[in-house]
N, C-alpha and C positions, 0 to 999 in steps of 0.2 A: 659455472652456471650464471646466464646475465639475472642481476638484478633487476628484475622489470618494476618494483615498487620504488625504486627511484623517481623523485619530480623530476621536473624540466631541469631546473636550475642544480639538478645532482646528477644528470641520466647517467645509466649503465654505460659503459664507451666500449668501440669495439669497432676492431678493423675493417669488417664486413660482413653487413646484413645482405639474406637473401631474402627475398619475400617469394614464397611459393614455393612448396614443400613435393613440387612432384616430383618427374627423375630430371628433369632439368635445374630447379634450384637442387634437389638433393646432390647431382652431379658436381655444380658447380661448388657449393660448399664441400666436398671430400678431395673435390681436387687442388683446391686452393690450401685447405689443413692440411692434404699429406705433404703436400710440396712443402709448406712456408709453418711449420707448426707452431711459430712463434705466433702466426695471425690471428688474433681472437676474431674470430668465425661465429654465425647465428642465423640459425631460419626462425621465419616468422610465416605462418600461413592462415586463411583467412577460413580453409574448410576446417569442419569439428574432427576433435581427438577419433579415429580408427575406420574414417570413414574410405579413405584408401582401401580397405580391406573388403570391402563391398564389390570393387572395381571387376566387375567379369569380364573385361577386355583383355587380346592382346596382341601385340605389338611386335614389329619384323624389328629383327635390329641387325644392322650391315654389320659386315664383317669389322671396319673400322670401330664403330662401336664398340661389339665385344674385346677387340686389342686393348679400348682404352679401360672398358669393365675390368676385364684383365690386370690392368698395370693399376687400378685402384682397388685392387685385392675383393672384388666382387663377383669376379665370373666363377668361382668354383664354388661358392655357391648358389649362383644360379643355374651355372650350367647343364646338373643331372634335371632339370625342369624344363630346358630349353629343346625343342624342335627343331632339325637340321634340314634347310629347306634345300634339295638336292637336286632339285628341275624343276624348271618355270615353262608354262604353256604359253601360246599367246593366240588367243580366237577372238573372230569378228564374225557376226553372225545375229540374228533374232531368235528374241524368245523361244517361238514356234518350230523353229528348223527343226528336223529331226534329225541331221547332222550338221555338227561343228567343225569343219576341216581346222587343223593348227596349222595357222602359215607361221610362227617362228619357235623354236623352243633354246632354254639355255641351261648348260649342264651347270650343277650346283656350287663349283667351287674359283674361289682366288687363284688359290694353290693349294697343291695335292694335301689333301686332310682338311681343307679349312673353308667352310663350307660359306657362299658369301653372303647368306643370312639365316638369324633362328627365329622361330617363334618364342615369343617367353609371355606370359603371362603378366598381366601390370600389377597386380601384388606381388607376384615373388622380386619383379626388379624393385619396386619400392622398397618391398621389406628386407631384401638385401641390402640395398643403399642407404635406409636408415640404421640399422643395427651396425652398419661401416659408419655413419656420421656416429653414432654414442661410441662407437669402441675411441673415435678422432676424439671427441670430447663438447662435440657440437652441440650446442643447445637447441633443440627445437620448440619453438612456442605455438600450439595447435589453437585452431578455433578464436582468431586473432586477427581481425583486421588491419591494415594500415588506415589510418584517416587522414593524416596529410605530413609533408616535411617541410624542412625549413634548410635552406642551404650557403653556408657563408663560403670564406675562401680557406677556413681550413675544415670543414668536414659538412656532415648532416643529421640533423635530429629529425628523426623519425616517431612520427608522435602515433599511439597506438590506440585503437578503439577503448579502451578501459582506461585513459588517461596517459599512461604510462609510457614514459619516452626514453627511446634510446639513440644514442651518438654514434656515427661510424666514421669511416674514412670515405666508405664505397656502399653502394647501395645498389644490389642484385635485383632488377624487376623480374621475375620469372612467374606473371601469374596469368598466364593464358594469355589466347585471343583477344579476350576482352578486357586488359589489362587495367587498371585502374591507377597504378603508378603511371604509365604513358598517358593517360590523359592528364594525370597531375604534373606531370614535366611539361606539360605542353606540345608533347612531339605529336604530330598531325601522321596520319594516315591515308595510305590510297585504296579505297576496301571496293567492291561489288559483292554482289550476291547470284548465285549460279543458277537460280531457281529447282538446285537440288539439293537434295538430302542423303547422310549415308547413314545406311542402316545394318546395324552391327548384332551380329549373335553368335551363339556355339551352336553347330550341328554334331550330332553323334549319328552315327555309322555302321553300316554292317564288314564293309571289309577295309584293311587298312591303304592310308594314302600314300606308301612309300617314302614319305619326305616332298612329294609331289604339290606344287602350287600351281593355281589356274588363276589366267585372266580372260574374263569373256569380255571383248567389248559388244553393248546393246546399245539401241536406239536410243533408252531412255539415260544410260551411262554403265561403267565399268563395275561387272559382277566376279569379286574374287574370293577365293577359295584357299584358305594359308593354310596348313599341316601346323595341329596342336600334338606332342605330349596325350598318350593314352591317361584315362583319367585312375584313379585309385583301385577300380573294378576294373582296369582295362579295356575299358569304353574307345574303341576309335573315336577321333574326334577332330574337327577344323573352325576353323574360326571364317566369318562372311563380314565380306563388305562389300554392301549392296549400293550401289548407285542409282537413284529414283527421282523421278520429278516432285519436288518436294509435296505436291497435294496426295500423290498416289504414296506416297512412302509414310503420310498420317494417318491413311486410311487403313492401308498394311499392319501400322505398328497399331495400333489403336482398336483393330478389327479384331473378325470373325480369329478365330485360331486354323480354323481349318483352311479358311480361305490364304491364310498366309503360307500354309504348311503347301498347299497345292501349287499358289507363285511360285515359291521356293525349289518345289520340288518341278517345274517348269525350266527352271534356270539352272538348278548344281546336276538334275538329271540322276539316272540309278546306277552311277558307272558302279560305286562302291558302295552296290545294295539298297537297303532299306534306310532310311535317314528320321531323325527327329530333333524337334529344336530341345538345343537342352537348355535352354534359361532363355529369360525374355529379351524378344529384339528391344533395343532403340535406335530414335531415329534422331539425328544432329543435322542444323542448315548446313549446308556449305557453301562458301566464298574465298575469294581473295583478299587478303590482311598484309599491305606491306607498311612497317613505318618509314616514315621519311627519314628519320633520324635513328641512328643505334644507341646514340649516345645525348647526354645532355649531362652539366657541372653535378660532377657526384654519383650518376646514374648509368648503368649498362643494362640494356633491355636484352633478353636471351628467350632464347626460343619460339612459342608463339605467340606471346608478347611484342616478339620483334618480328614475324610473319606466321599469317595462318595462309595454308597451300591447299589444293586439291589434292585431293587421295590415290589420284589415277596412277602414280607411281613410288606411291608408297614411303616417300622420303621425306615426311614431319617432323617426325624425332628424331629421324637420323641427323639433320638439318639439324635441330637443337641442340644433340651430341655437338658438334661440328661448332656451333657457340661457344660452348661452355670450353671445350678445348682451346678454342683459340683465344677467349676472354683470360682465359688460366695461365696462358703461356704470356699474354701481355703483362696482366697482374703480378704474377710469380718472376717474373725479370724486371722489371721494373721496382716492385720491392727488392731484390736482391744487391739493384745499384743506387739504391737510397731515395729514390725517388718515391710521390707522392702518388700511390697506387690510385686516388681518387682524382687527379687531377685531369682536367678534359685533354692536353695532350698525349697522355698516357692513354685514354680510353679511345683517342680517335684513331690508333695505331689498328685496334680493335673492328671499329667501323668499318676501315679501310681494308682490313682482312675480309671481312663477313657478307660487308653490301652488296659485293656488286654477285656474286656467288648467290647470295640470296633472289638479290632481281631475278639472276637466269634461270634458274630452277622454277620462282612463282611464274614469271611469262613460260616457260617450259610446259607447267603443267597445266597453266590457261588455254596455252597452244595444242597441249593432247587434248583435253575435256571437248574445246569447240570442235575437232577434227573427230574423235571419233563420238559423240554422244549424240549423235546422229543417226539420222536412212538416207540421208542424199546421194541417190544411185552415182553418180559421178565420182562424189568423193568418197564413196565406198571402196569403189573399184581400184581408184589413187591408192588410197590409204593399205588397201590387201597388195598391191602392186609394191608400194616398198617396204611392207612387212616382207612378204617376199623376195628380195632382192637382198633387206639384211640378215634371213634365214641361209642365202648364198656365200656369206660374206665372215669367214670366219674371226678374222682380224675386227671386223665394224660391232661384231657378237661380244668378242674379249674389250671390247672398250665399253660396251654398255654394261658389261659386268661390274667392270672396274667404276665406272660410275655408281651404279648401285649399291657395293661395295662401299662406296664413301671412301677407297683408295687414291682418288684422280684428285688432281690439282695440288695448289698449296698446299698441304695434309699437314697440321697442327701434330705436335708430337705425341701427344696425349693419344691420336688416331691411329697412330703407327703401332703404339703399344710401347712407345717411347718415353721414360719418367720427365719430367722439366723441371 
C-alpha cells in the first residue's frame, strides 16, 4: 500500500507510477507487476472513486488485444460479456437512399475459432483489469490529481493535488487526449480539429444482429453499427457510432427525442425490426492528437495521451493496447538486465517501436475521414471503384484483416499472447 501521507522529503518510493486509471494505465500497470513482481507499481487517477462504472460505452477489441487480455489472466472473465463480431459490411451511400449496395464485406475471423474482434463493454474491461491489479497488489489512488513533478538523474517526485508526493523510477502518462502530464513535460503536439463529432449510444432491437457489424459511409461521416451481448432480459442490442458535423450532432444530442429517434432510425434503417435508444446519446469533438515526443527524462506517454485518431477505423484502443505492450516489453527487459527502467535511453527504444506506427495509422485515418466524409460525385465514384476491386481481391481482404486484428508488423509479445 503507498504511503501517500508521506512529505516531499520522506515520499512513498516506488518503481512505477501510472497516472490514469483506464484500460490503458490499468493495462500497463498489470503487465509490468505480472512480469517483474519485484516492481513496486501504482496508479494514481484524477476521476472520482466508481465513476467508471457509469461508463455506458463499448469498445471493439482486435483479436491482438484479447491474446494479450488473455495472457494477463483477464479474458475469461470478460469473455462470457464479450460480443464476437463475425462479418463486417462496408456501404457508401446517403441518408435518403432507399438502398444501400455493400461493395466490400469481411468474414469474422484470424483463424478458425478466433474471431478478429468483440465487442466488450467499458466497465466489464475496467472492472476486470482492476480486480486483476488488487489480486497483483497494485495500489490505486482514485479522485487524485497530479499537480506537477520534479525530475533529477535518478528518479521523479510526483507531487499530488493533496500535497502529498511520491518518488518513482518511471512515470506512466496515460491520461487521455488532453493529457496534462504532456503538457508538463513539455512534449508539443500536432492536433487539428475535424469539425466533427461522434455520437455514441445503445440501440435495442427487435431481431438479432448475428455478430454482424456495419459501416455506412455518409456525406456528413461514417455511421457504424457494432454487435453488443443481449442484455439481462435478452434485449437485442448494438452499440452506434455516429459521425456528424459537429453543429448538427449538438443539436441531435441536445434535442427533441423524437427527432433524434427519427435520424437514427433514417440511418441504422428496419433491417432488424423495431429499434429504441436505450440510454442517452453523447456527443465528443473529434480531431487529430499526435505528440511529438513519446518519450521525455522519466516519462512514457501511452495511449491517447500519446495520440488521439479518428474513429473511421476503429483502432484507438487497440493503438493504446499496442503501447502498453511494447512499453512492457521495453520496461520488463531492461529491468531484467539491471538497467535503469527510467532512463531516456531505455524509454526511446520505446519511441522508436511506437512512433512511426502511430504517424501511419493517424495520416491513415485523416486520409479515410477527408476521402469518404464527403458527396463529391467524382470521388465518390473513386472511392466505390476501389472498394470494389478489394471486395475482388481476397489476399488484399486477409491483409486488412490482419491489420485490424492488430496481428501485422512488429507485434510486441504481449499481442501474440506471448508472456515477456
Amino acid at each position: 500500500m503507498v504511503d501517500r501521507k508521506a512529505n516531499e522529503a520522506g515520499a512513498a518510493s516506488l518503481d512505477v507510477l501510472v497516472a490514469g486509471a483506464g484500460y490503458v494505465g490499468l493495462t500497463a500497470a498489470v503487465s509490468l507487476k505480472q512480469a517483474r513482481p519485484s516492481l513496486a507499481v501504482a496508479i494514481v487517477d484524477a476521476a472520482p472513486a466508481g465513476v467508471w462504472q457509469k461508463d455506458g460505452r463499448a469498445s471493439a477489441i482486435a483479436a491482438a488485444a484479447s491474446r494479450m487480455l488473455e495472457q494477463l489472466g483477464v479474458w475469461d472473465e470478460i469473455a462470457p460479456e464479450a460480443q464476437a463480431i463475425t462479418e463486417m459490411i462496408i456501404t457508401d451511400s446517403r441518408a435518403a437512399d432507399p438502398v444501400r449496395p455493400v461493395f466490400l464485406t469481411f468474414d469474422g475471423e484470424v483463424a478458425p475459432g478466433e474471431p478478429f474482434a468483440h465487442m466488450v463493454a467499458n466497465r466489464v474491461l475496467n472492472g476486470a483489469l482492476r480486480r486483476r491489479a488488487e489480486k497483483l497488489g497494485i495500489d490505486i489512488i482514485e479522485g487524485m490529481a497530479v499537480s506537477a513533478f520534479d525530475t533529477n538523474g535518478a528518479g521523479i517526485t510526483v507531487h499530488l493535488a493533496d500535497g502529498a508526493a511520491l518518488k518513482a523510477r518511471l512515470l506512466i502518462a496515460a491520461d487521455g487526449v488532453n493529457s496534462k502530464l504532456r503538457d508538463m513535460a513539455g512534449i508539443k503536439t500536432v492536433k487539428w480539429e475535424y469539425g466533427q463529432s461522434g455520437i455514441v449510444c445503445t440501440v435495442a432491437h427487435e431481431r438479432p444482429h448475428n455478430g454482424r457489424a456495419e459501416e455506412h459511409f455518409l456525406p456528413a461521416g461514417p455511421f457504424a453499427t457494432l454487435p453488443l451481448k443481449p442484455d439481462k432480459d435478452g434485449t437485442n442490442r448494438s452499440s452506434i457510432v455516429w459521425v456528424e458535423r459537429a453543429q448538427d450532432a449538438k443539436t441531435l444530442v441536445e434535442g427533441d427525442e423524437f427527432a433524434f429517434e427519427h435520424e437514427l432510425e433514417q440511418r441504422f434503417g428496419l433491417k432488424l425490426g423495431e429499434i429504441r435508444v436505450a440510454d442517452k446519446p453523447r456527443a465528443w469533438p473529434l480531431g487529430l492528437t499526435l505528440a511529438r515526443a513519446f518519450v521525455a527524462p522519466r516519462i512514457a506517454l501511452a495511449g491517447d495521451a500519446a495520440h488521439g485518431i479518428h474513429p473511421i477505423a476503429g483502432q484507438g484502443l487497440n493503438l493504446g493496447f499496442k503501447d502498453v505492450a511494447a512499453l512492457a516489453e521495453v520496461v520488463v527487459e531492461a529491468d531484467r538486465l539491471g538497467q535503469d527502467i527510467g532512463a531516456l535511453d531505455v524509454l526511446e527504444r520505446y519511441q522508436q517501436w511506437r512512433r512511426f506506427d502511430t504517424l501511419q495509422m493517424g495520416i491513415t485515418t485523416d486520409v479515410l475521414n477527408r476521402l469518404f466524409s464527403n458527396d463529391i460525385g467524382p470521388l465518390r465514384a473513386a472511392r466505390d471503384i476501389g472498394l470494389g476491386l478489394v471486395e475482388r481481391m481476397p489476399k488484399l481482404k486477409d491483409f486488412f484483416i490482419r491489420q485490424a486484428s492488430g496481428l501485422s508488423g512488429d507485434t510486441p509479445r504481449l499481442l501474440k499472447g506471448e508472456a515477456i
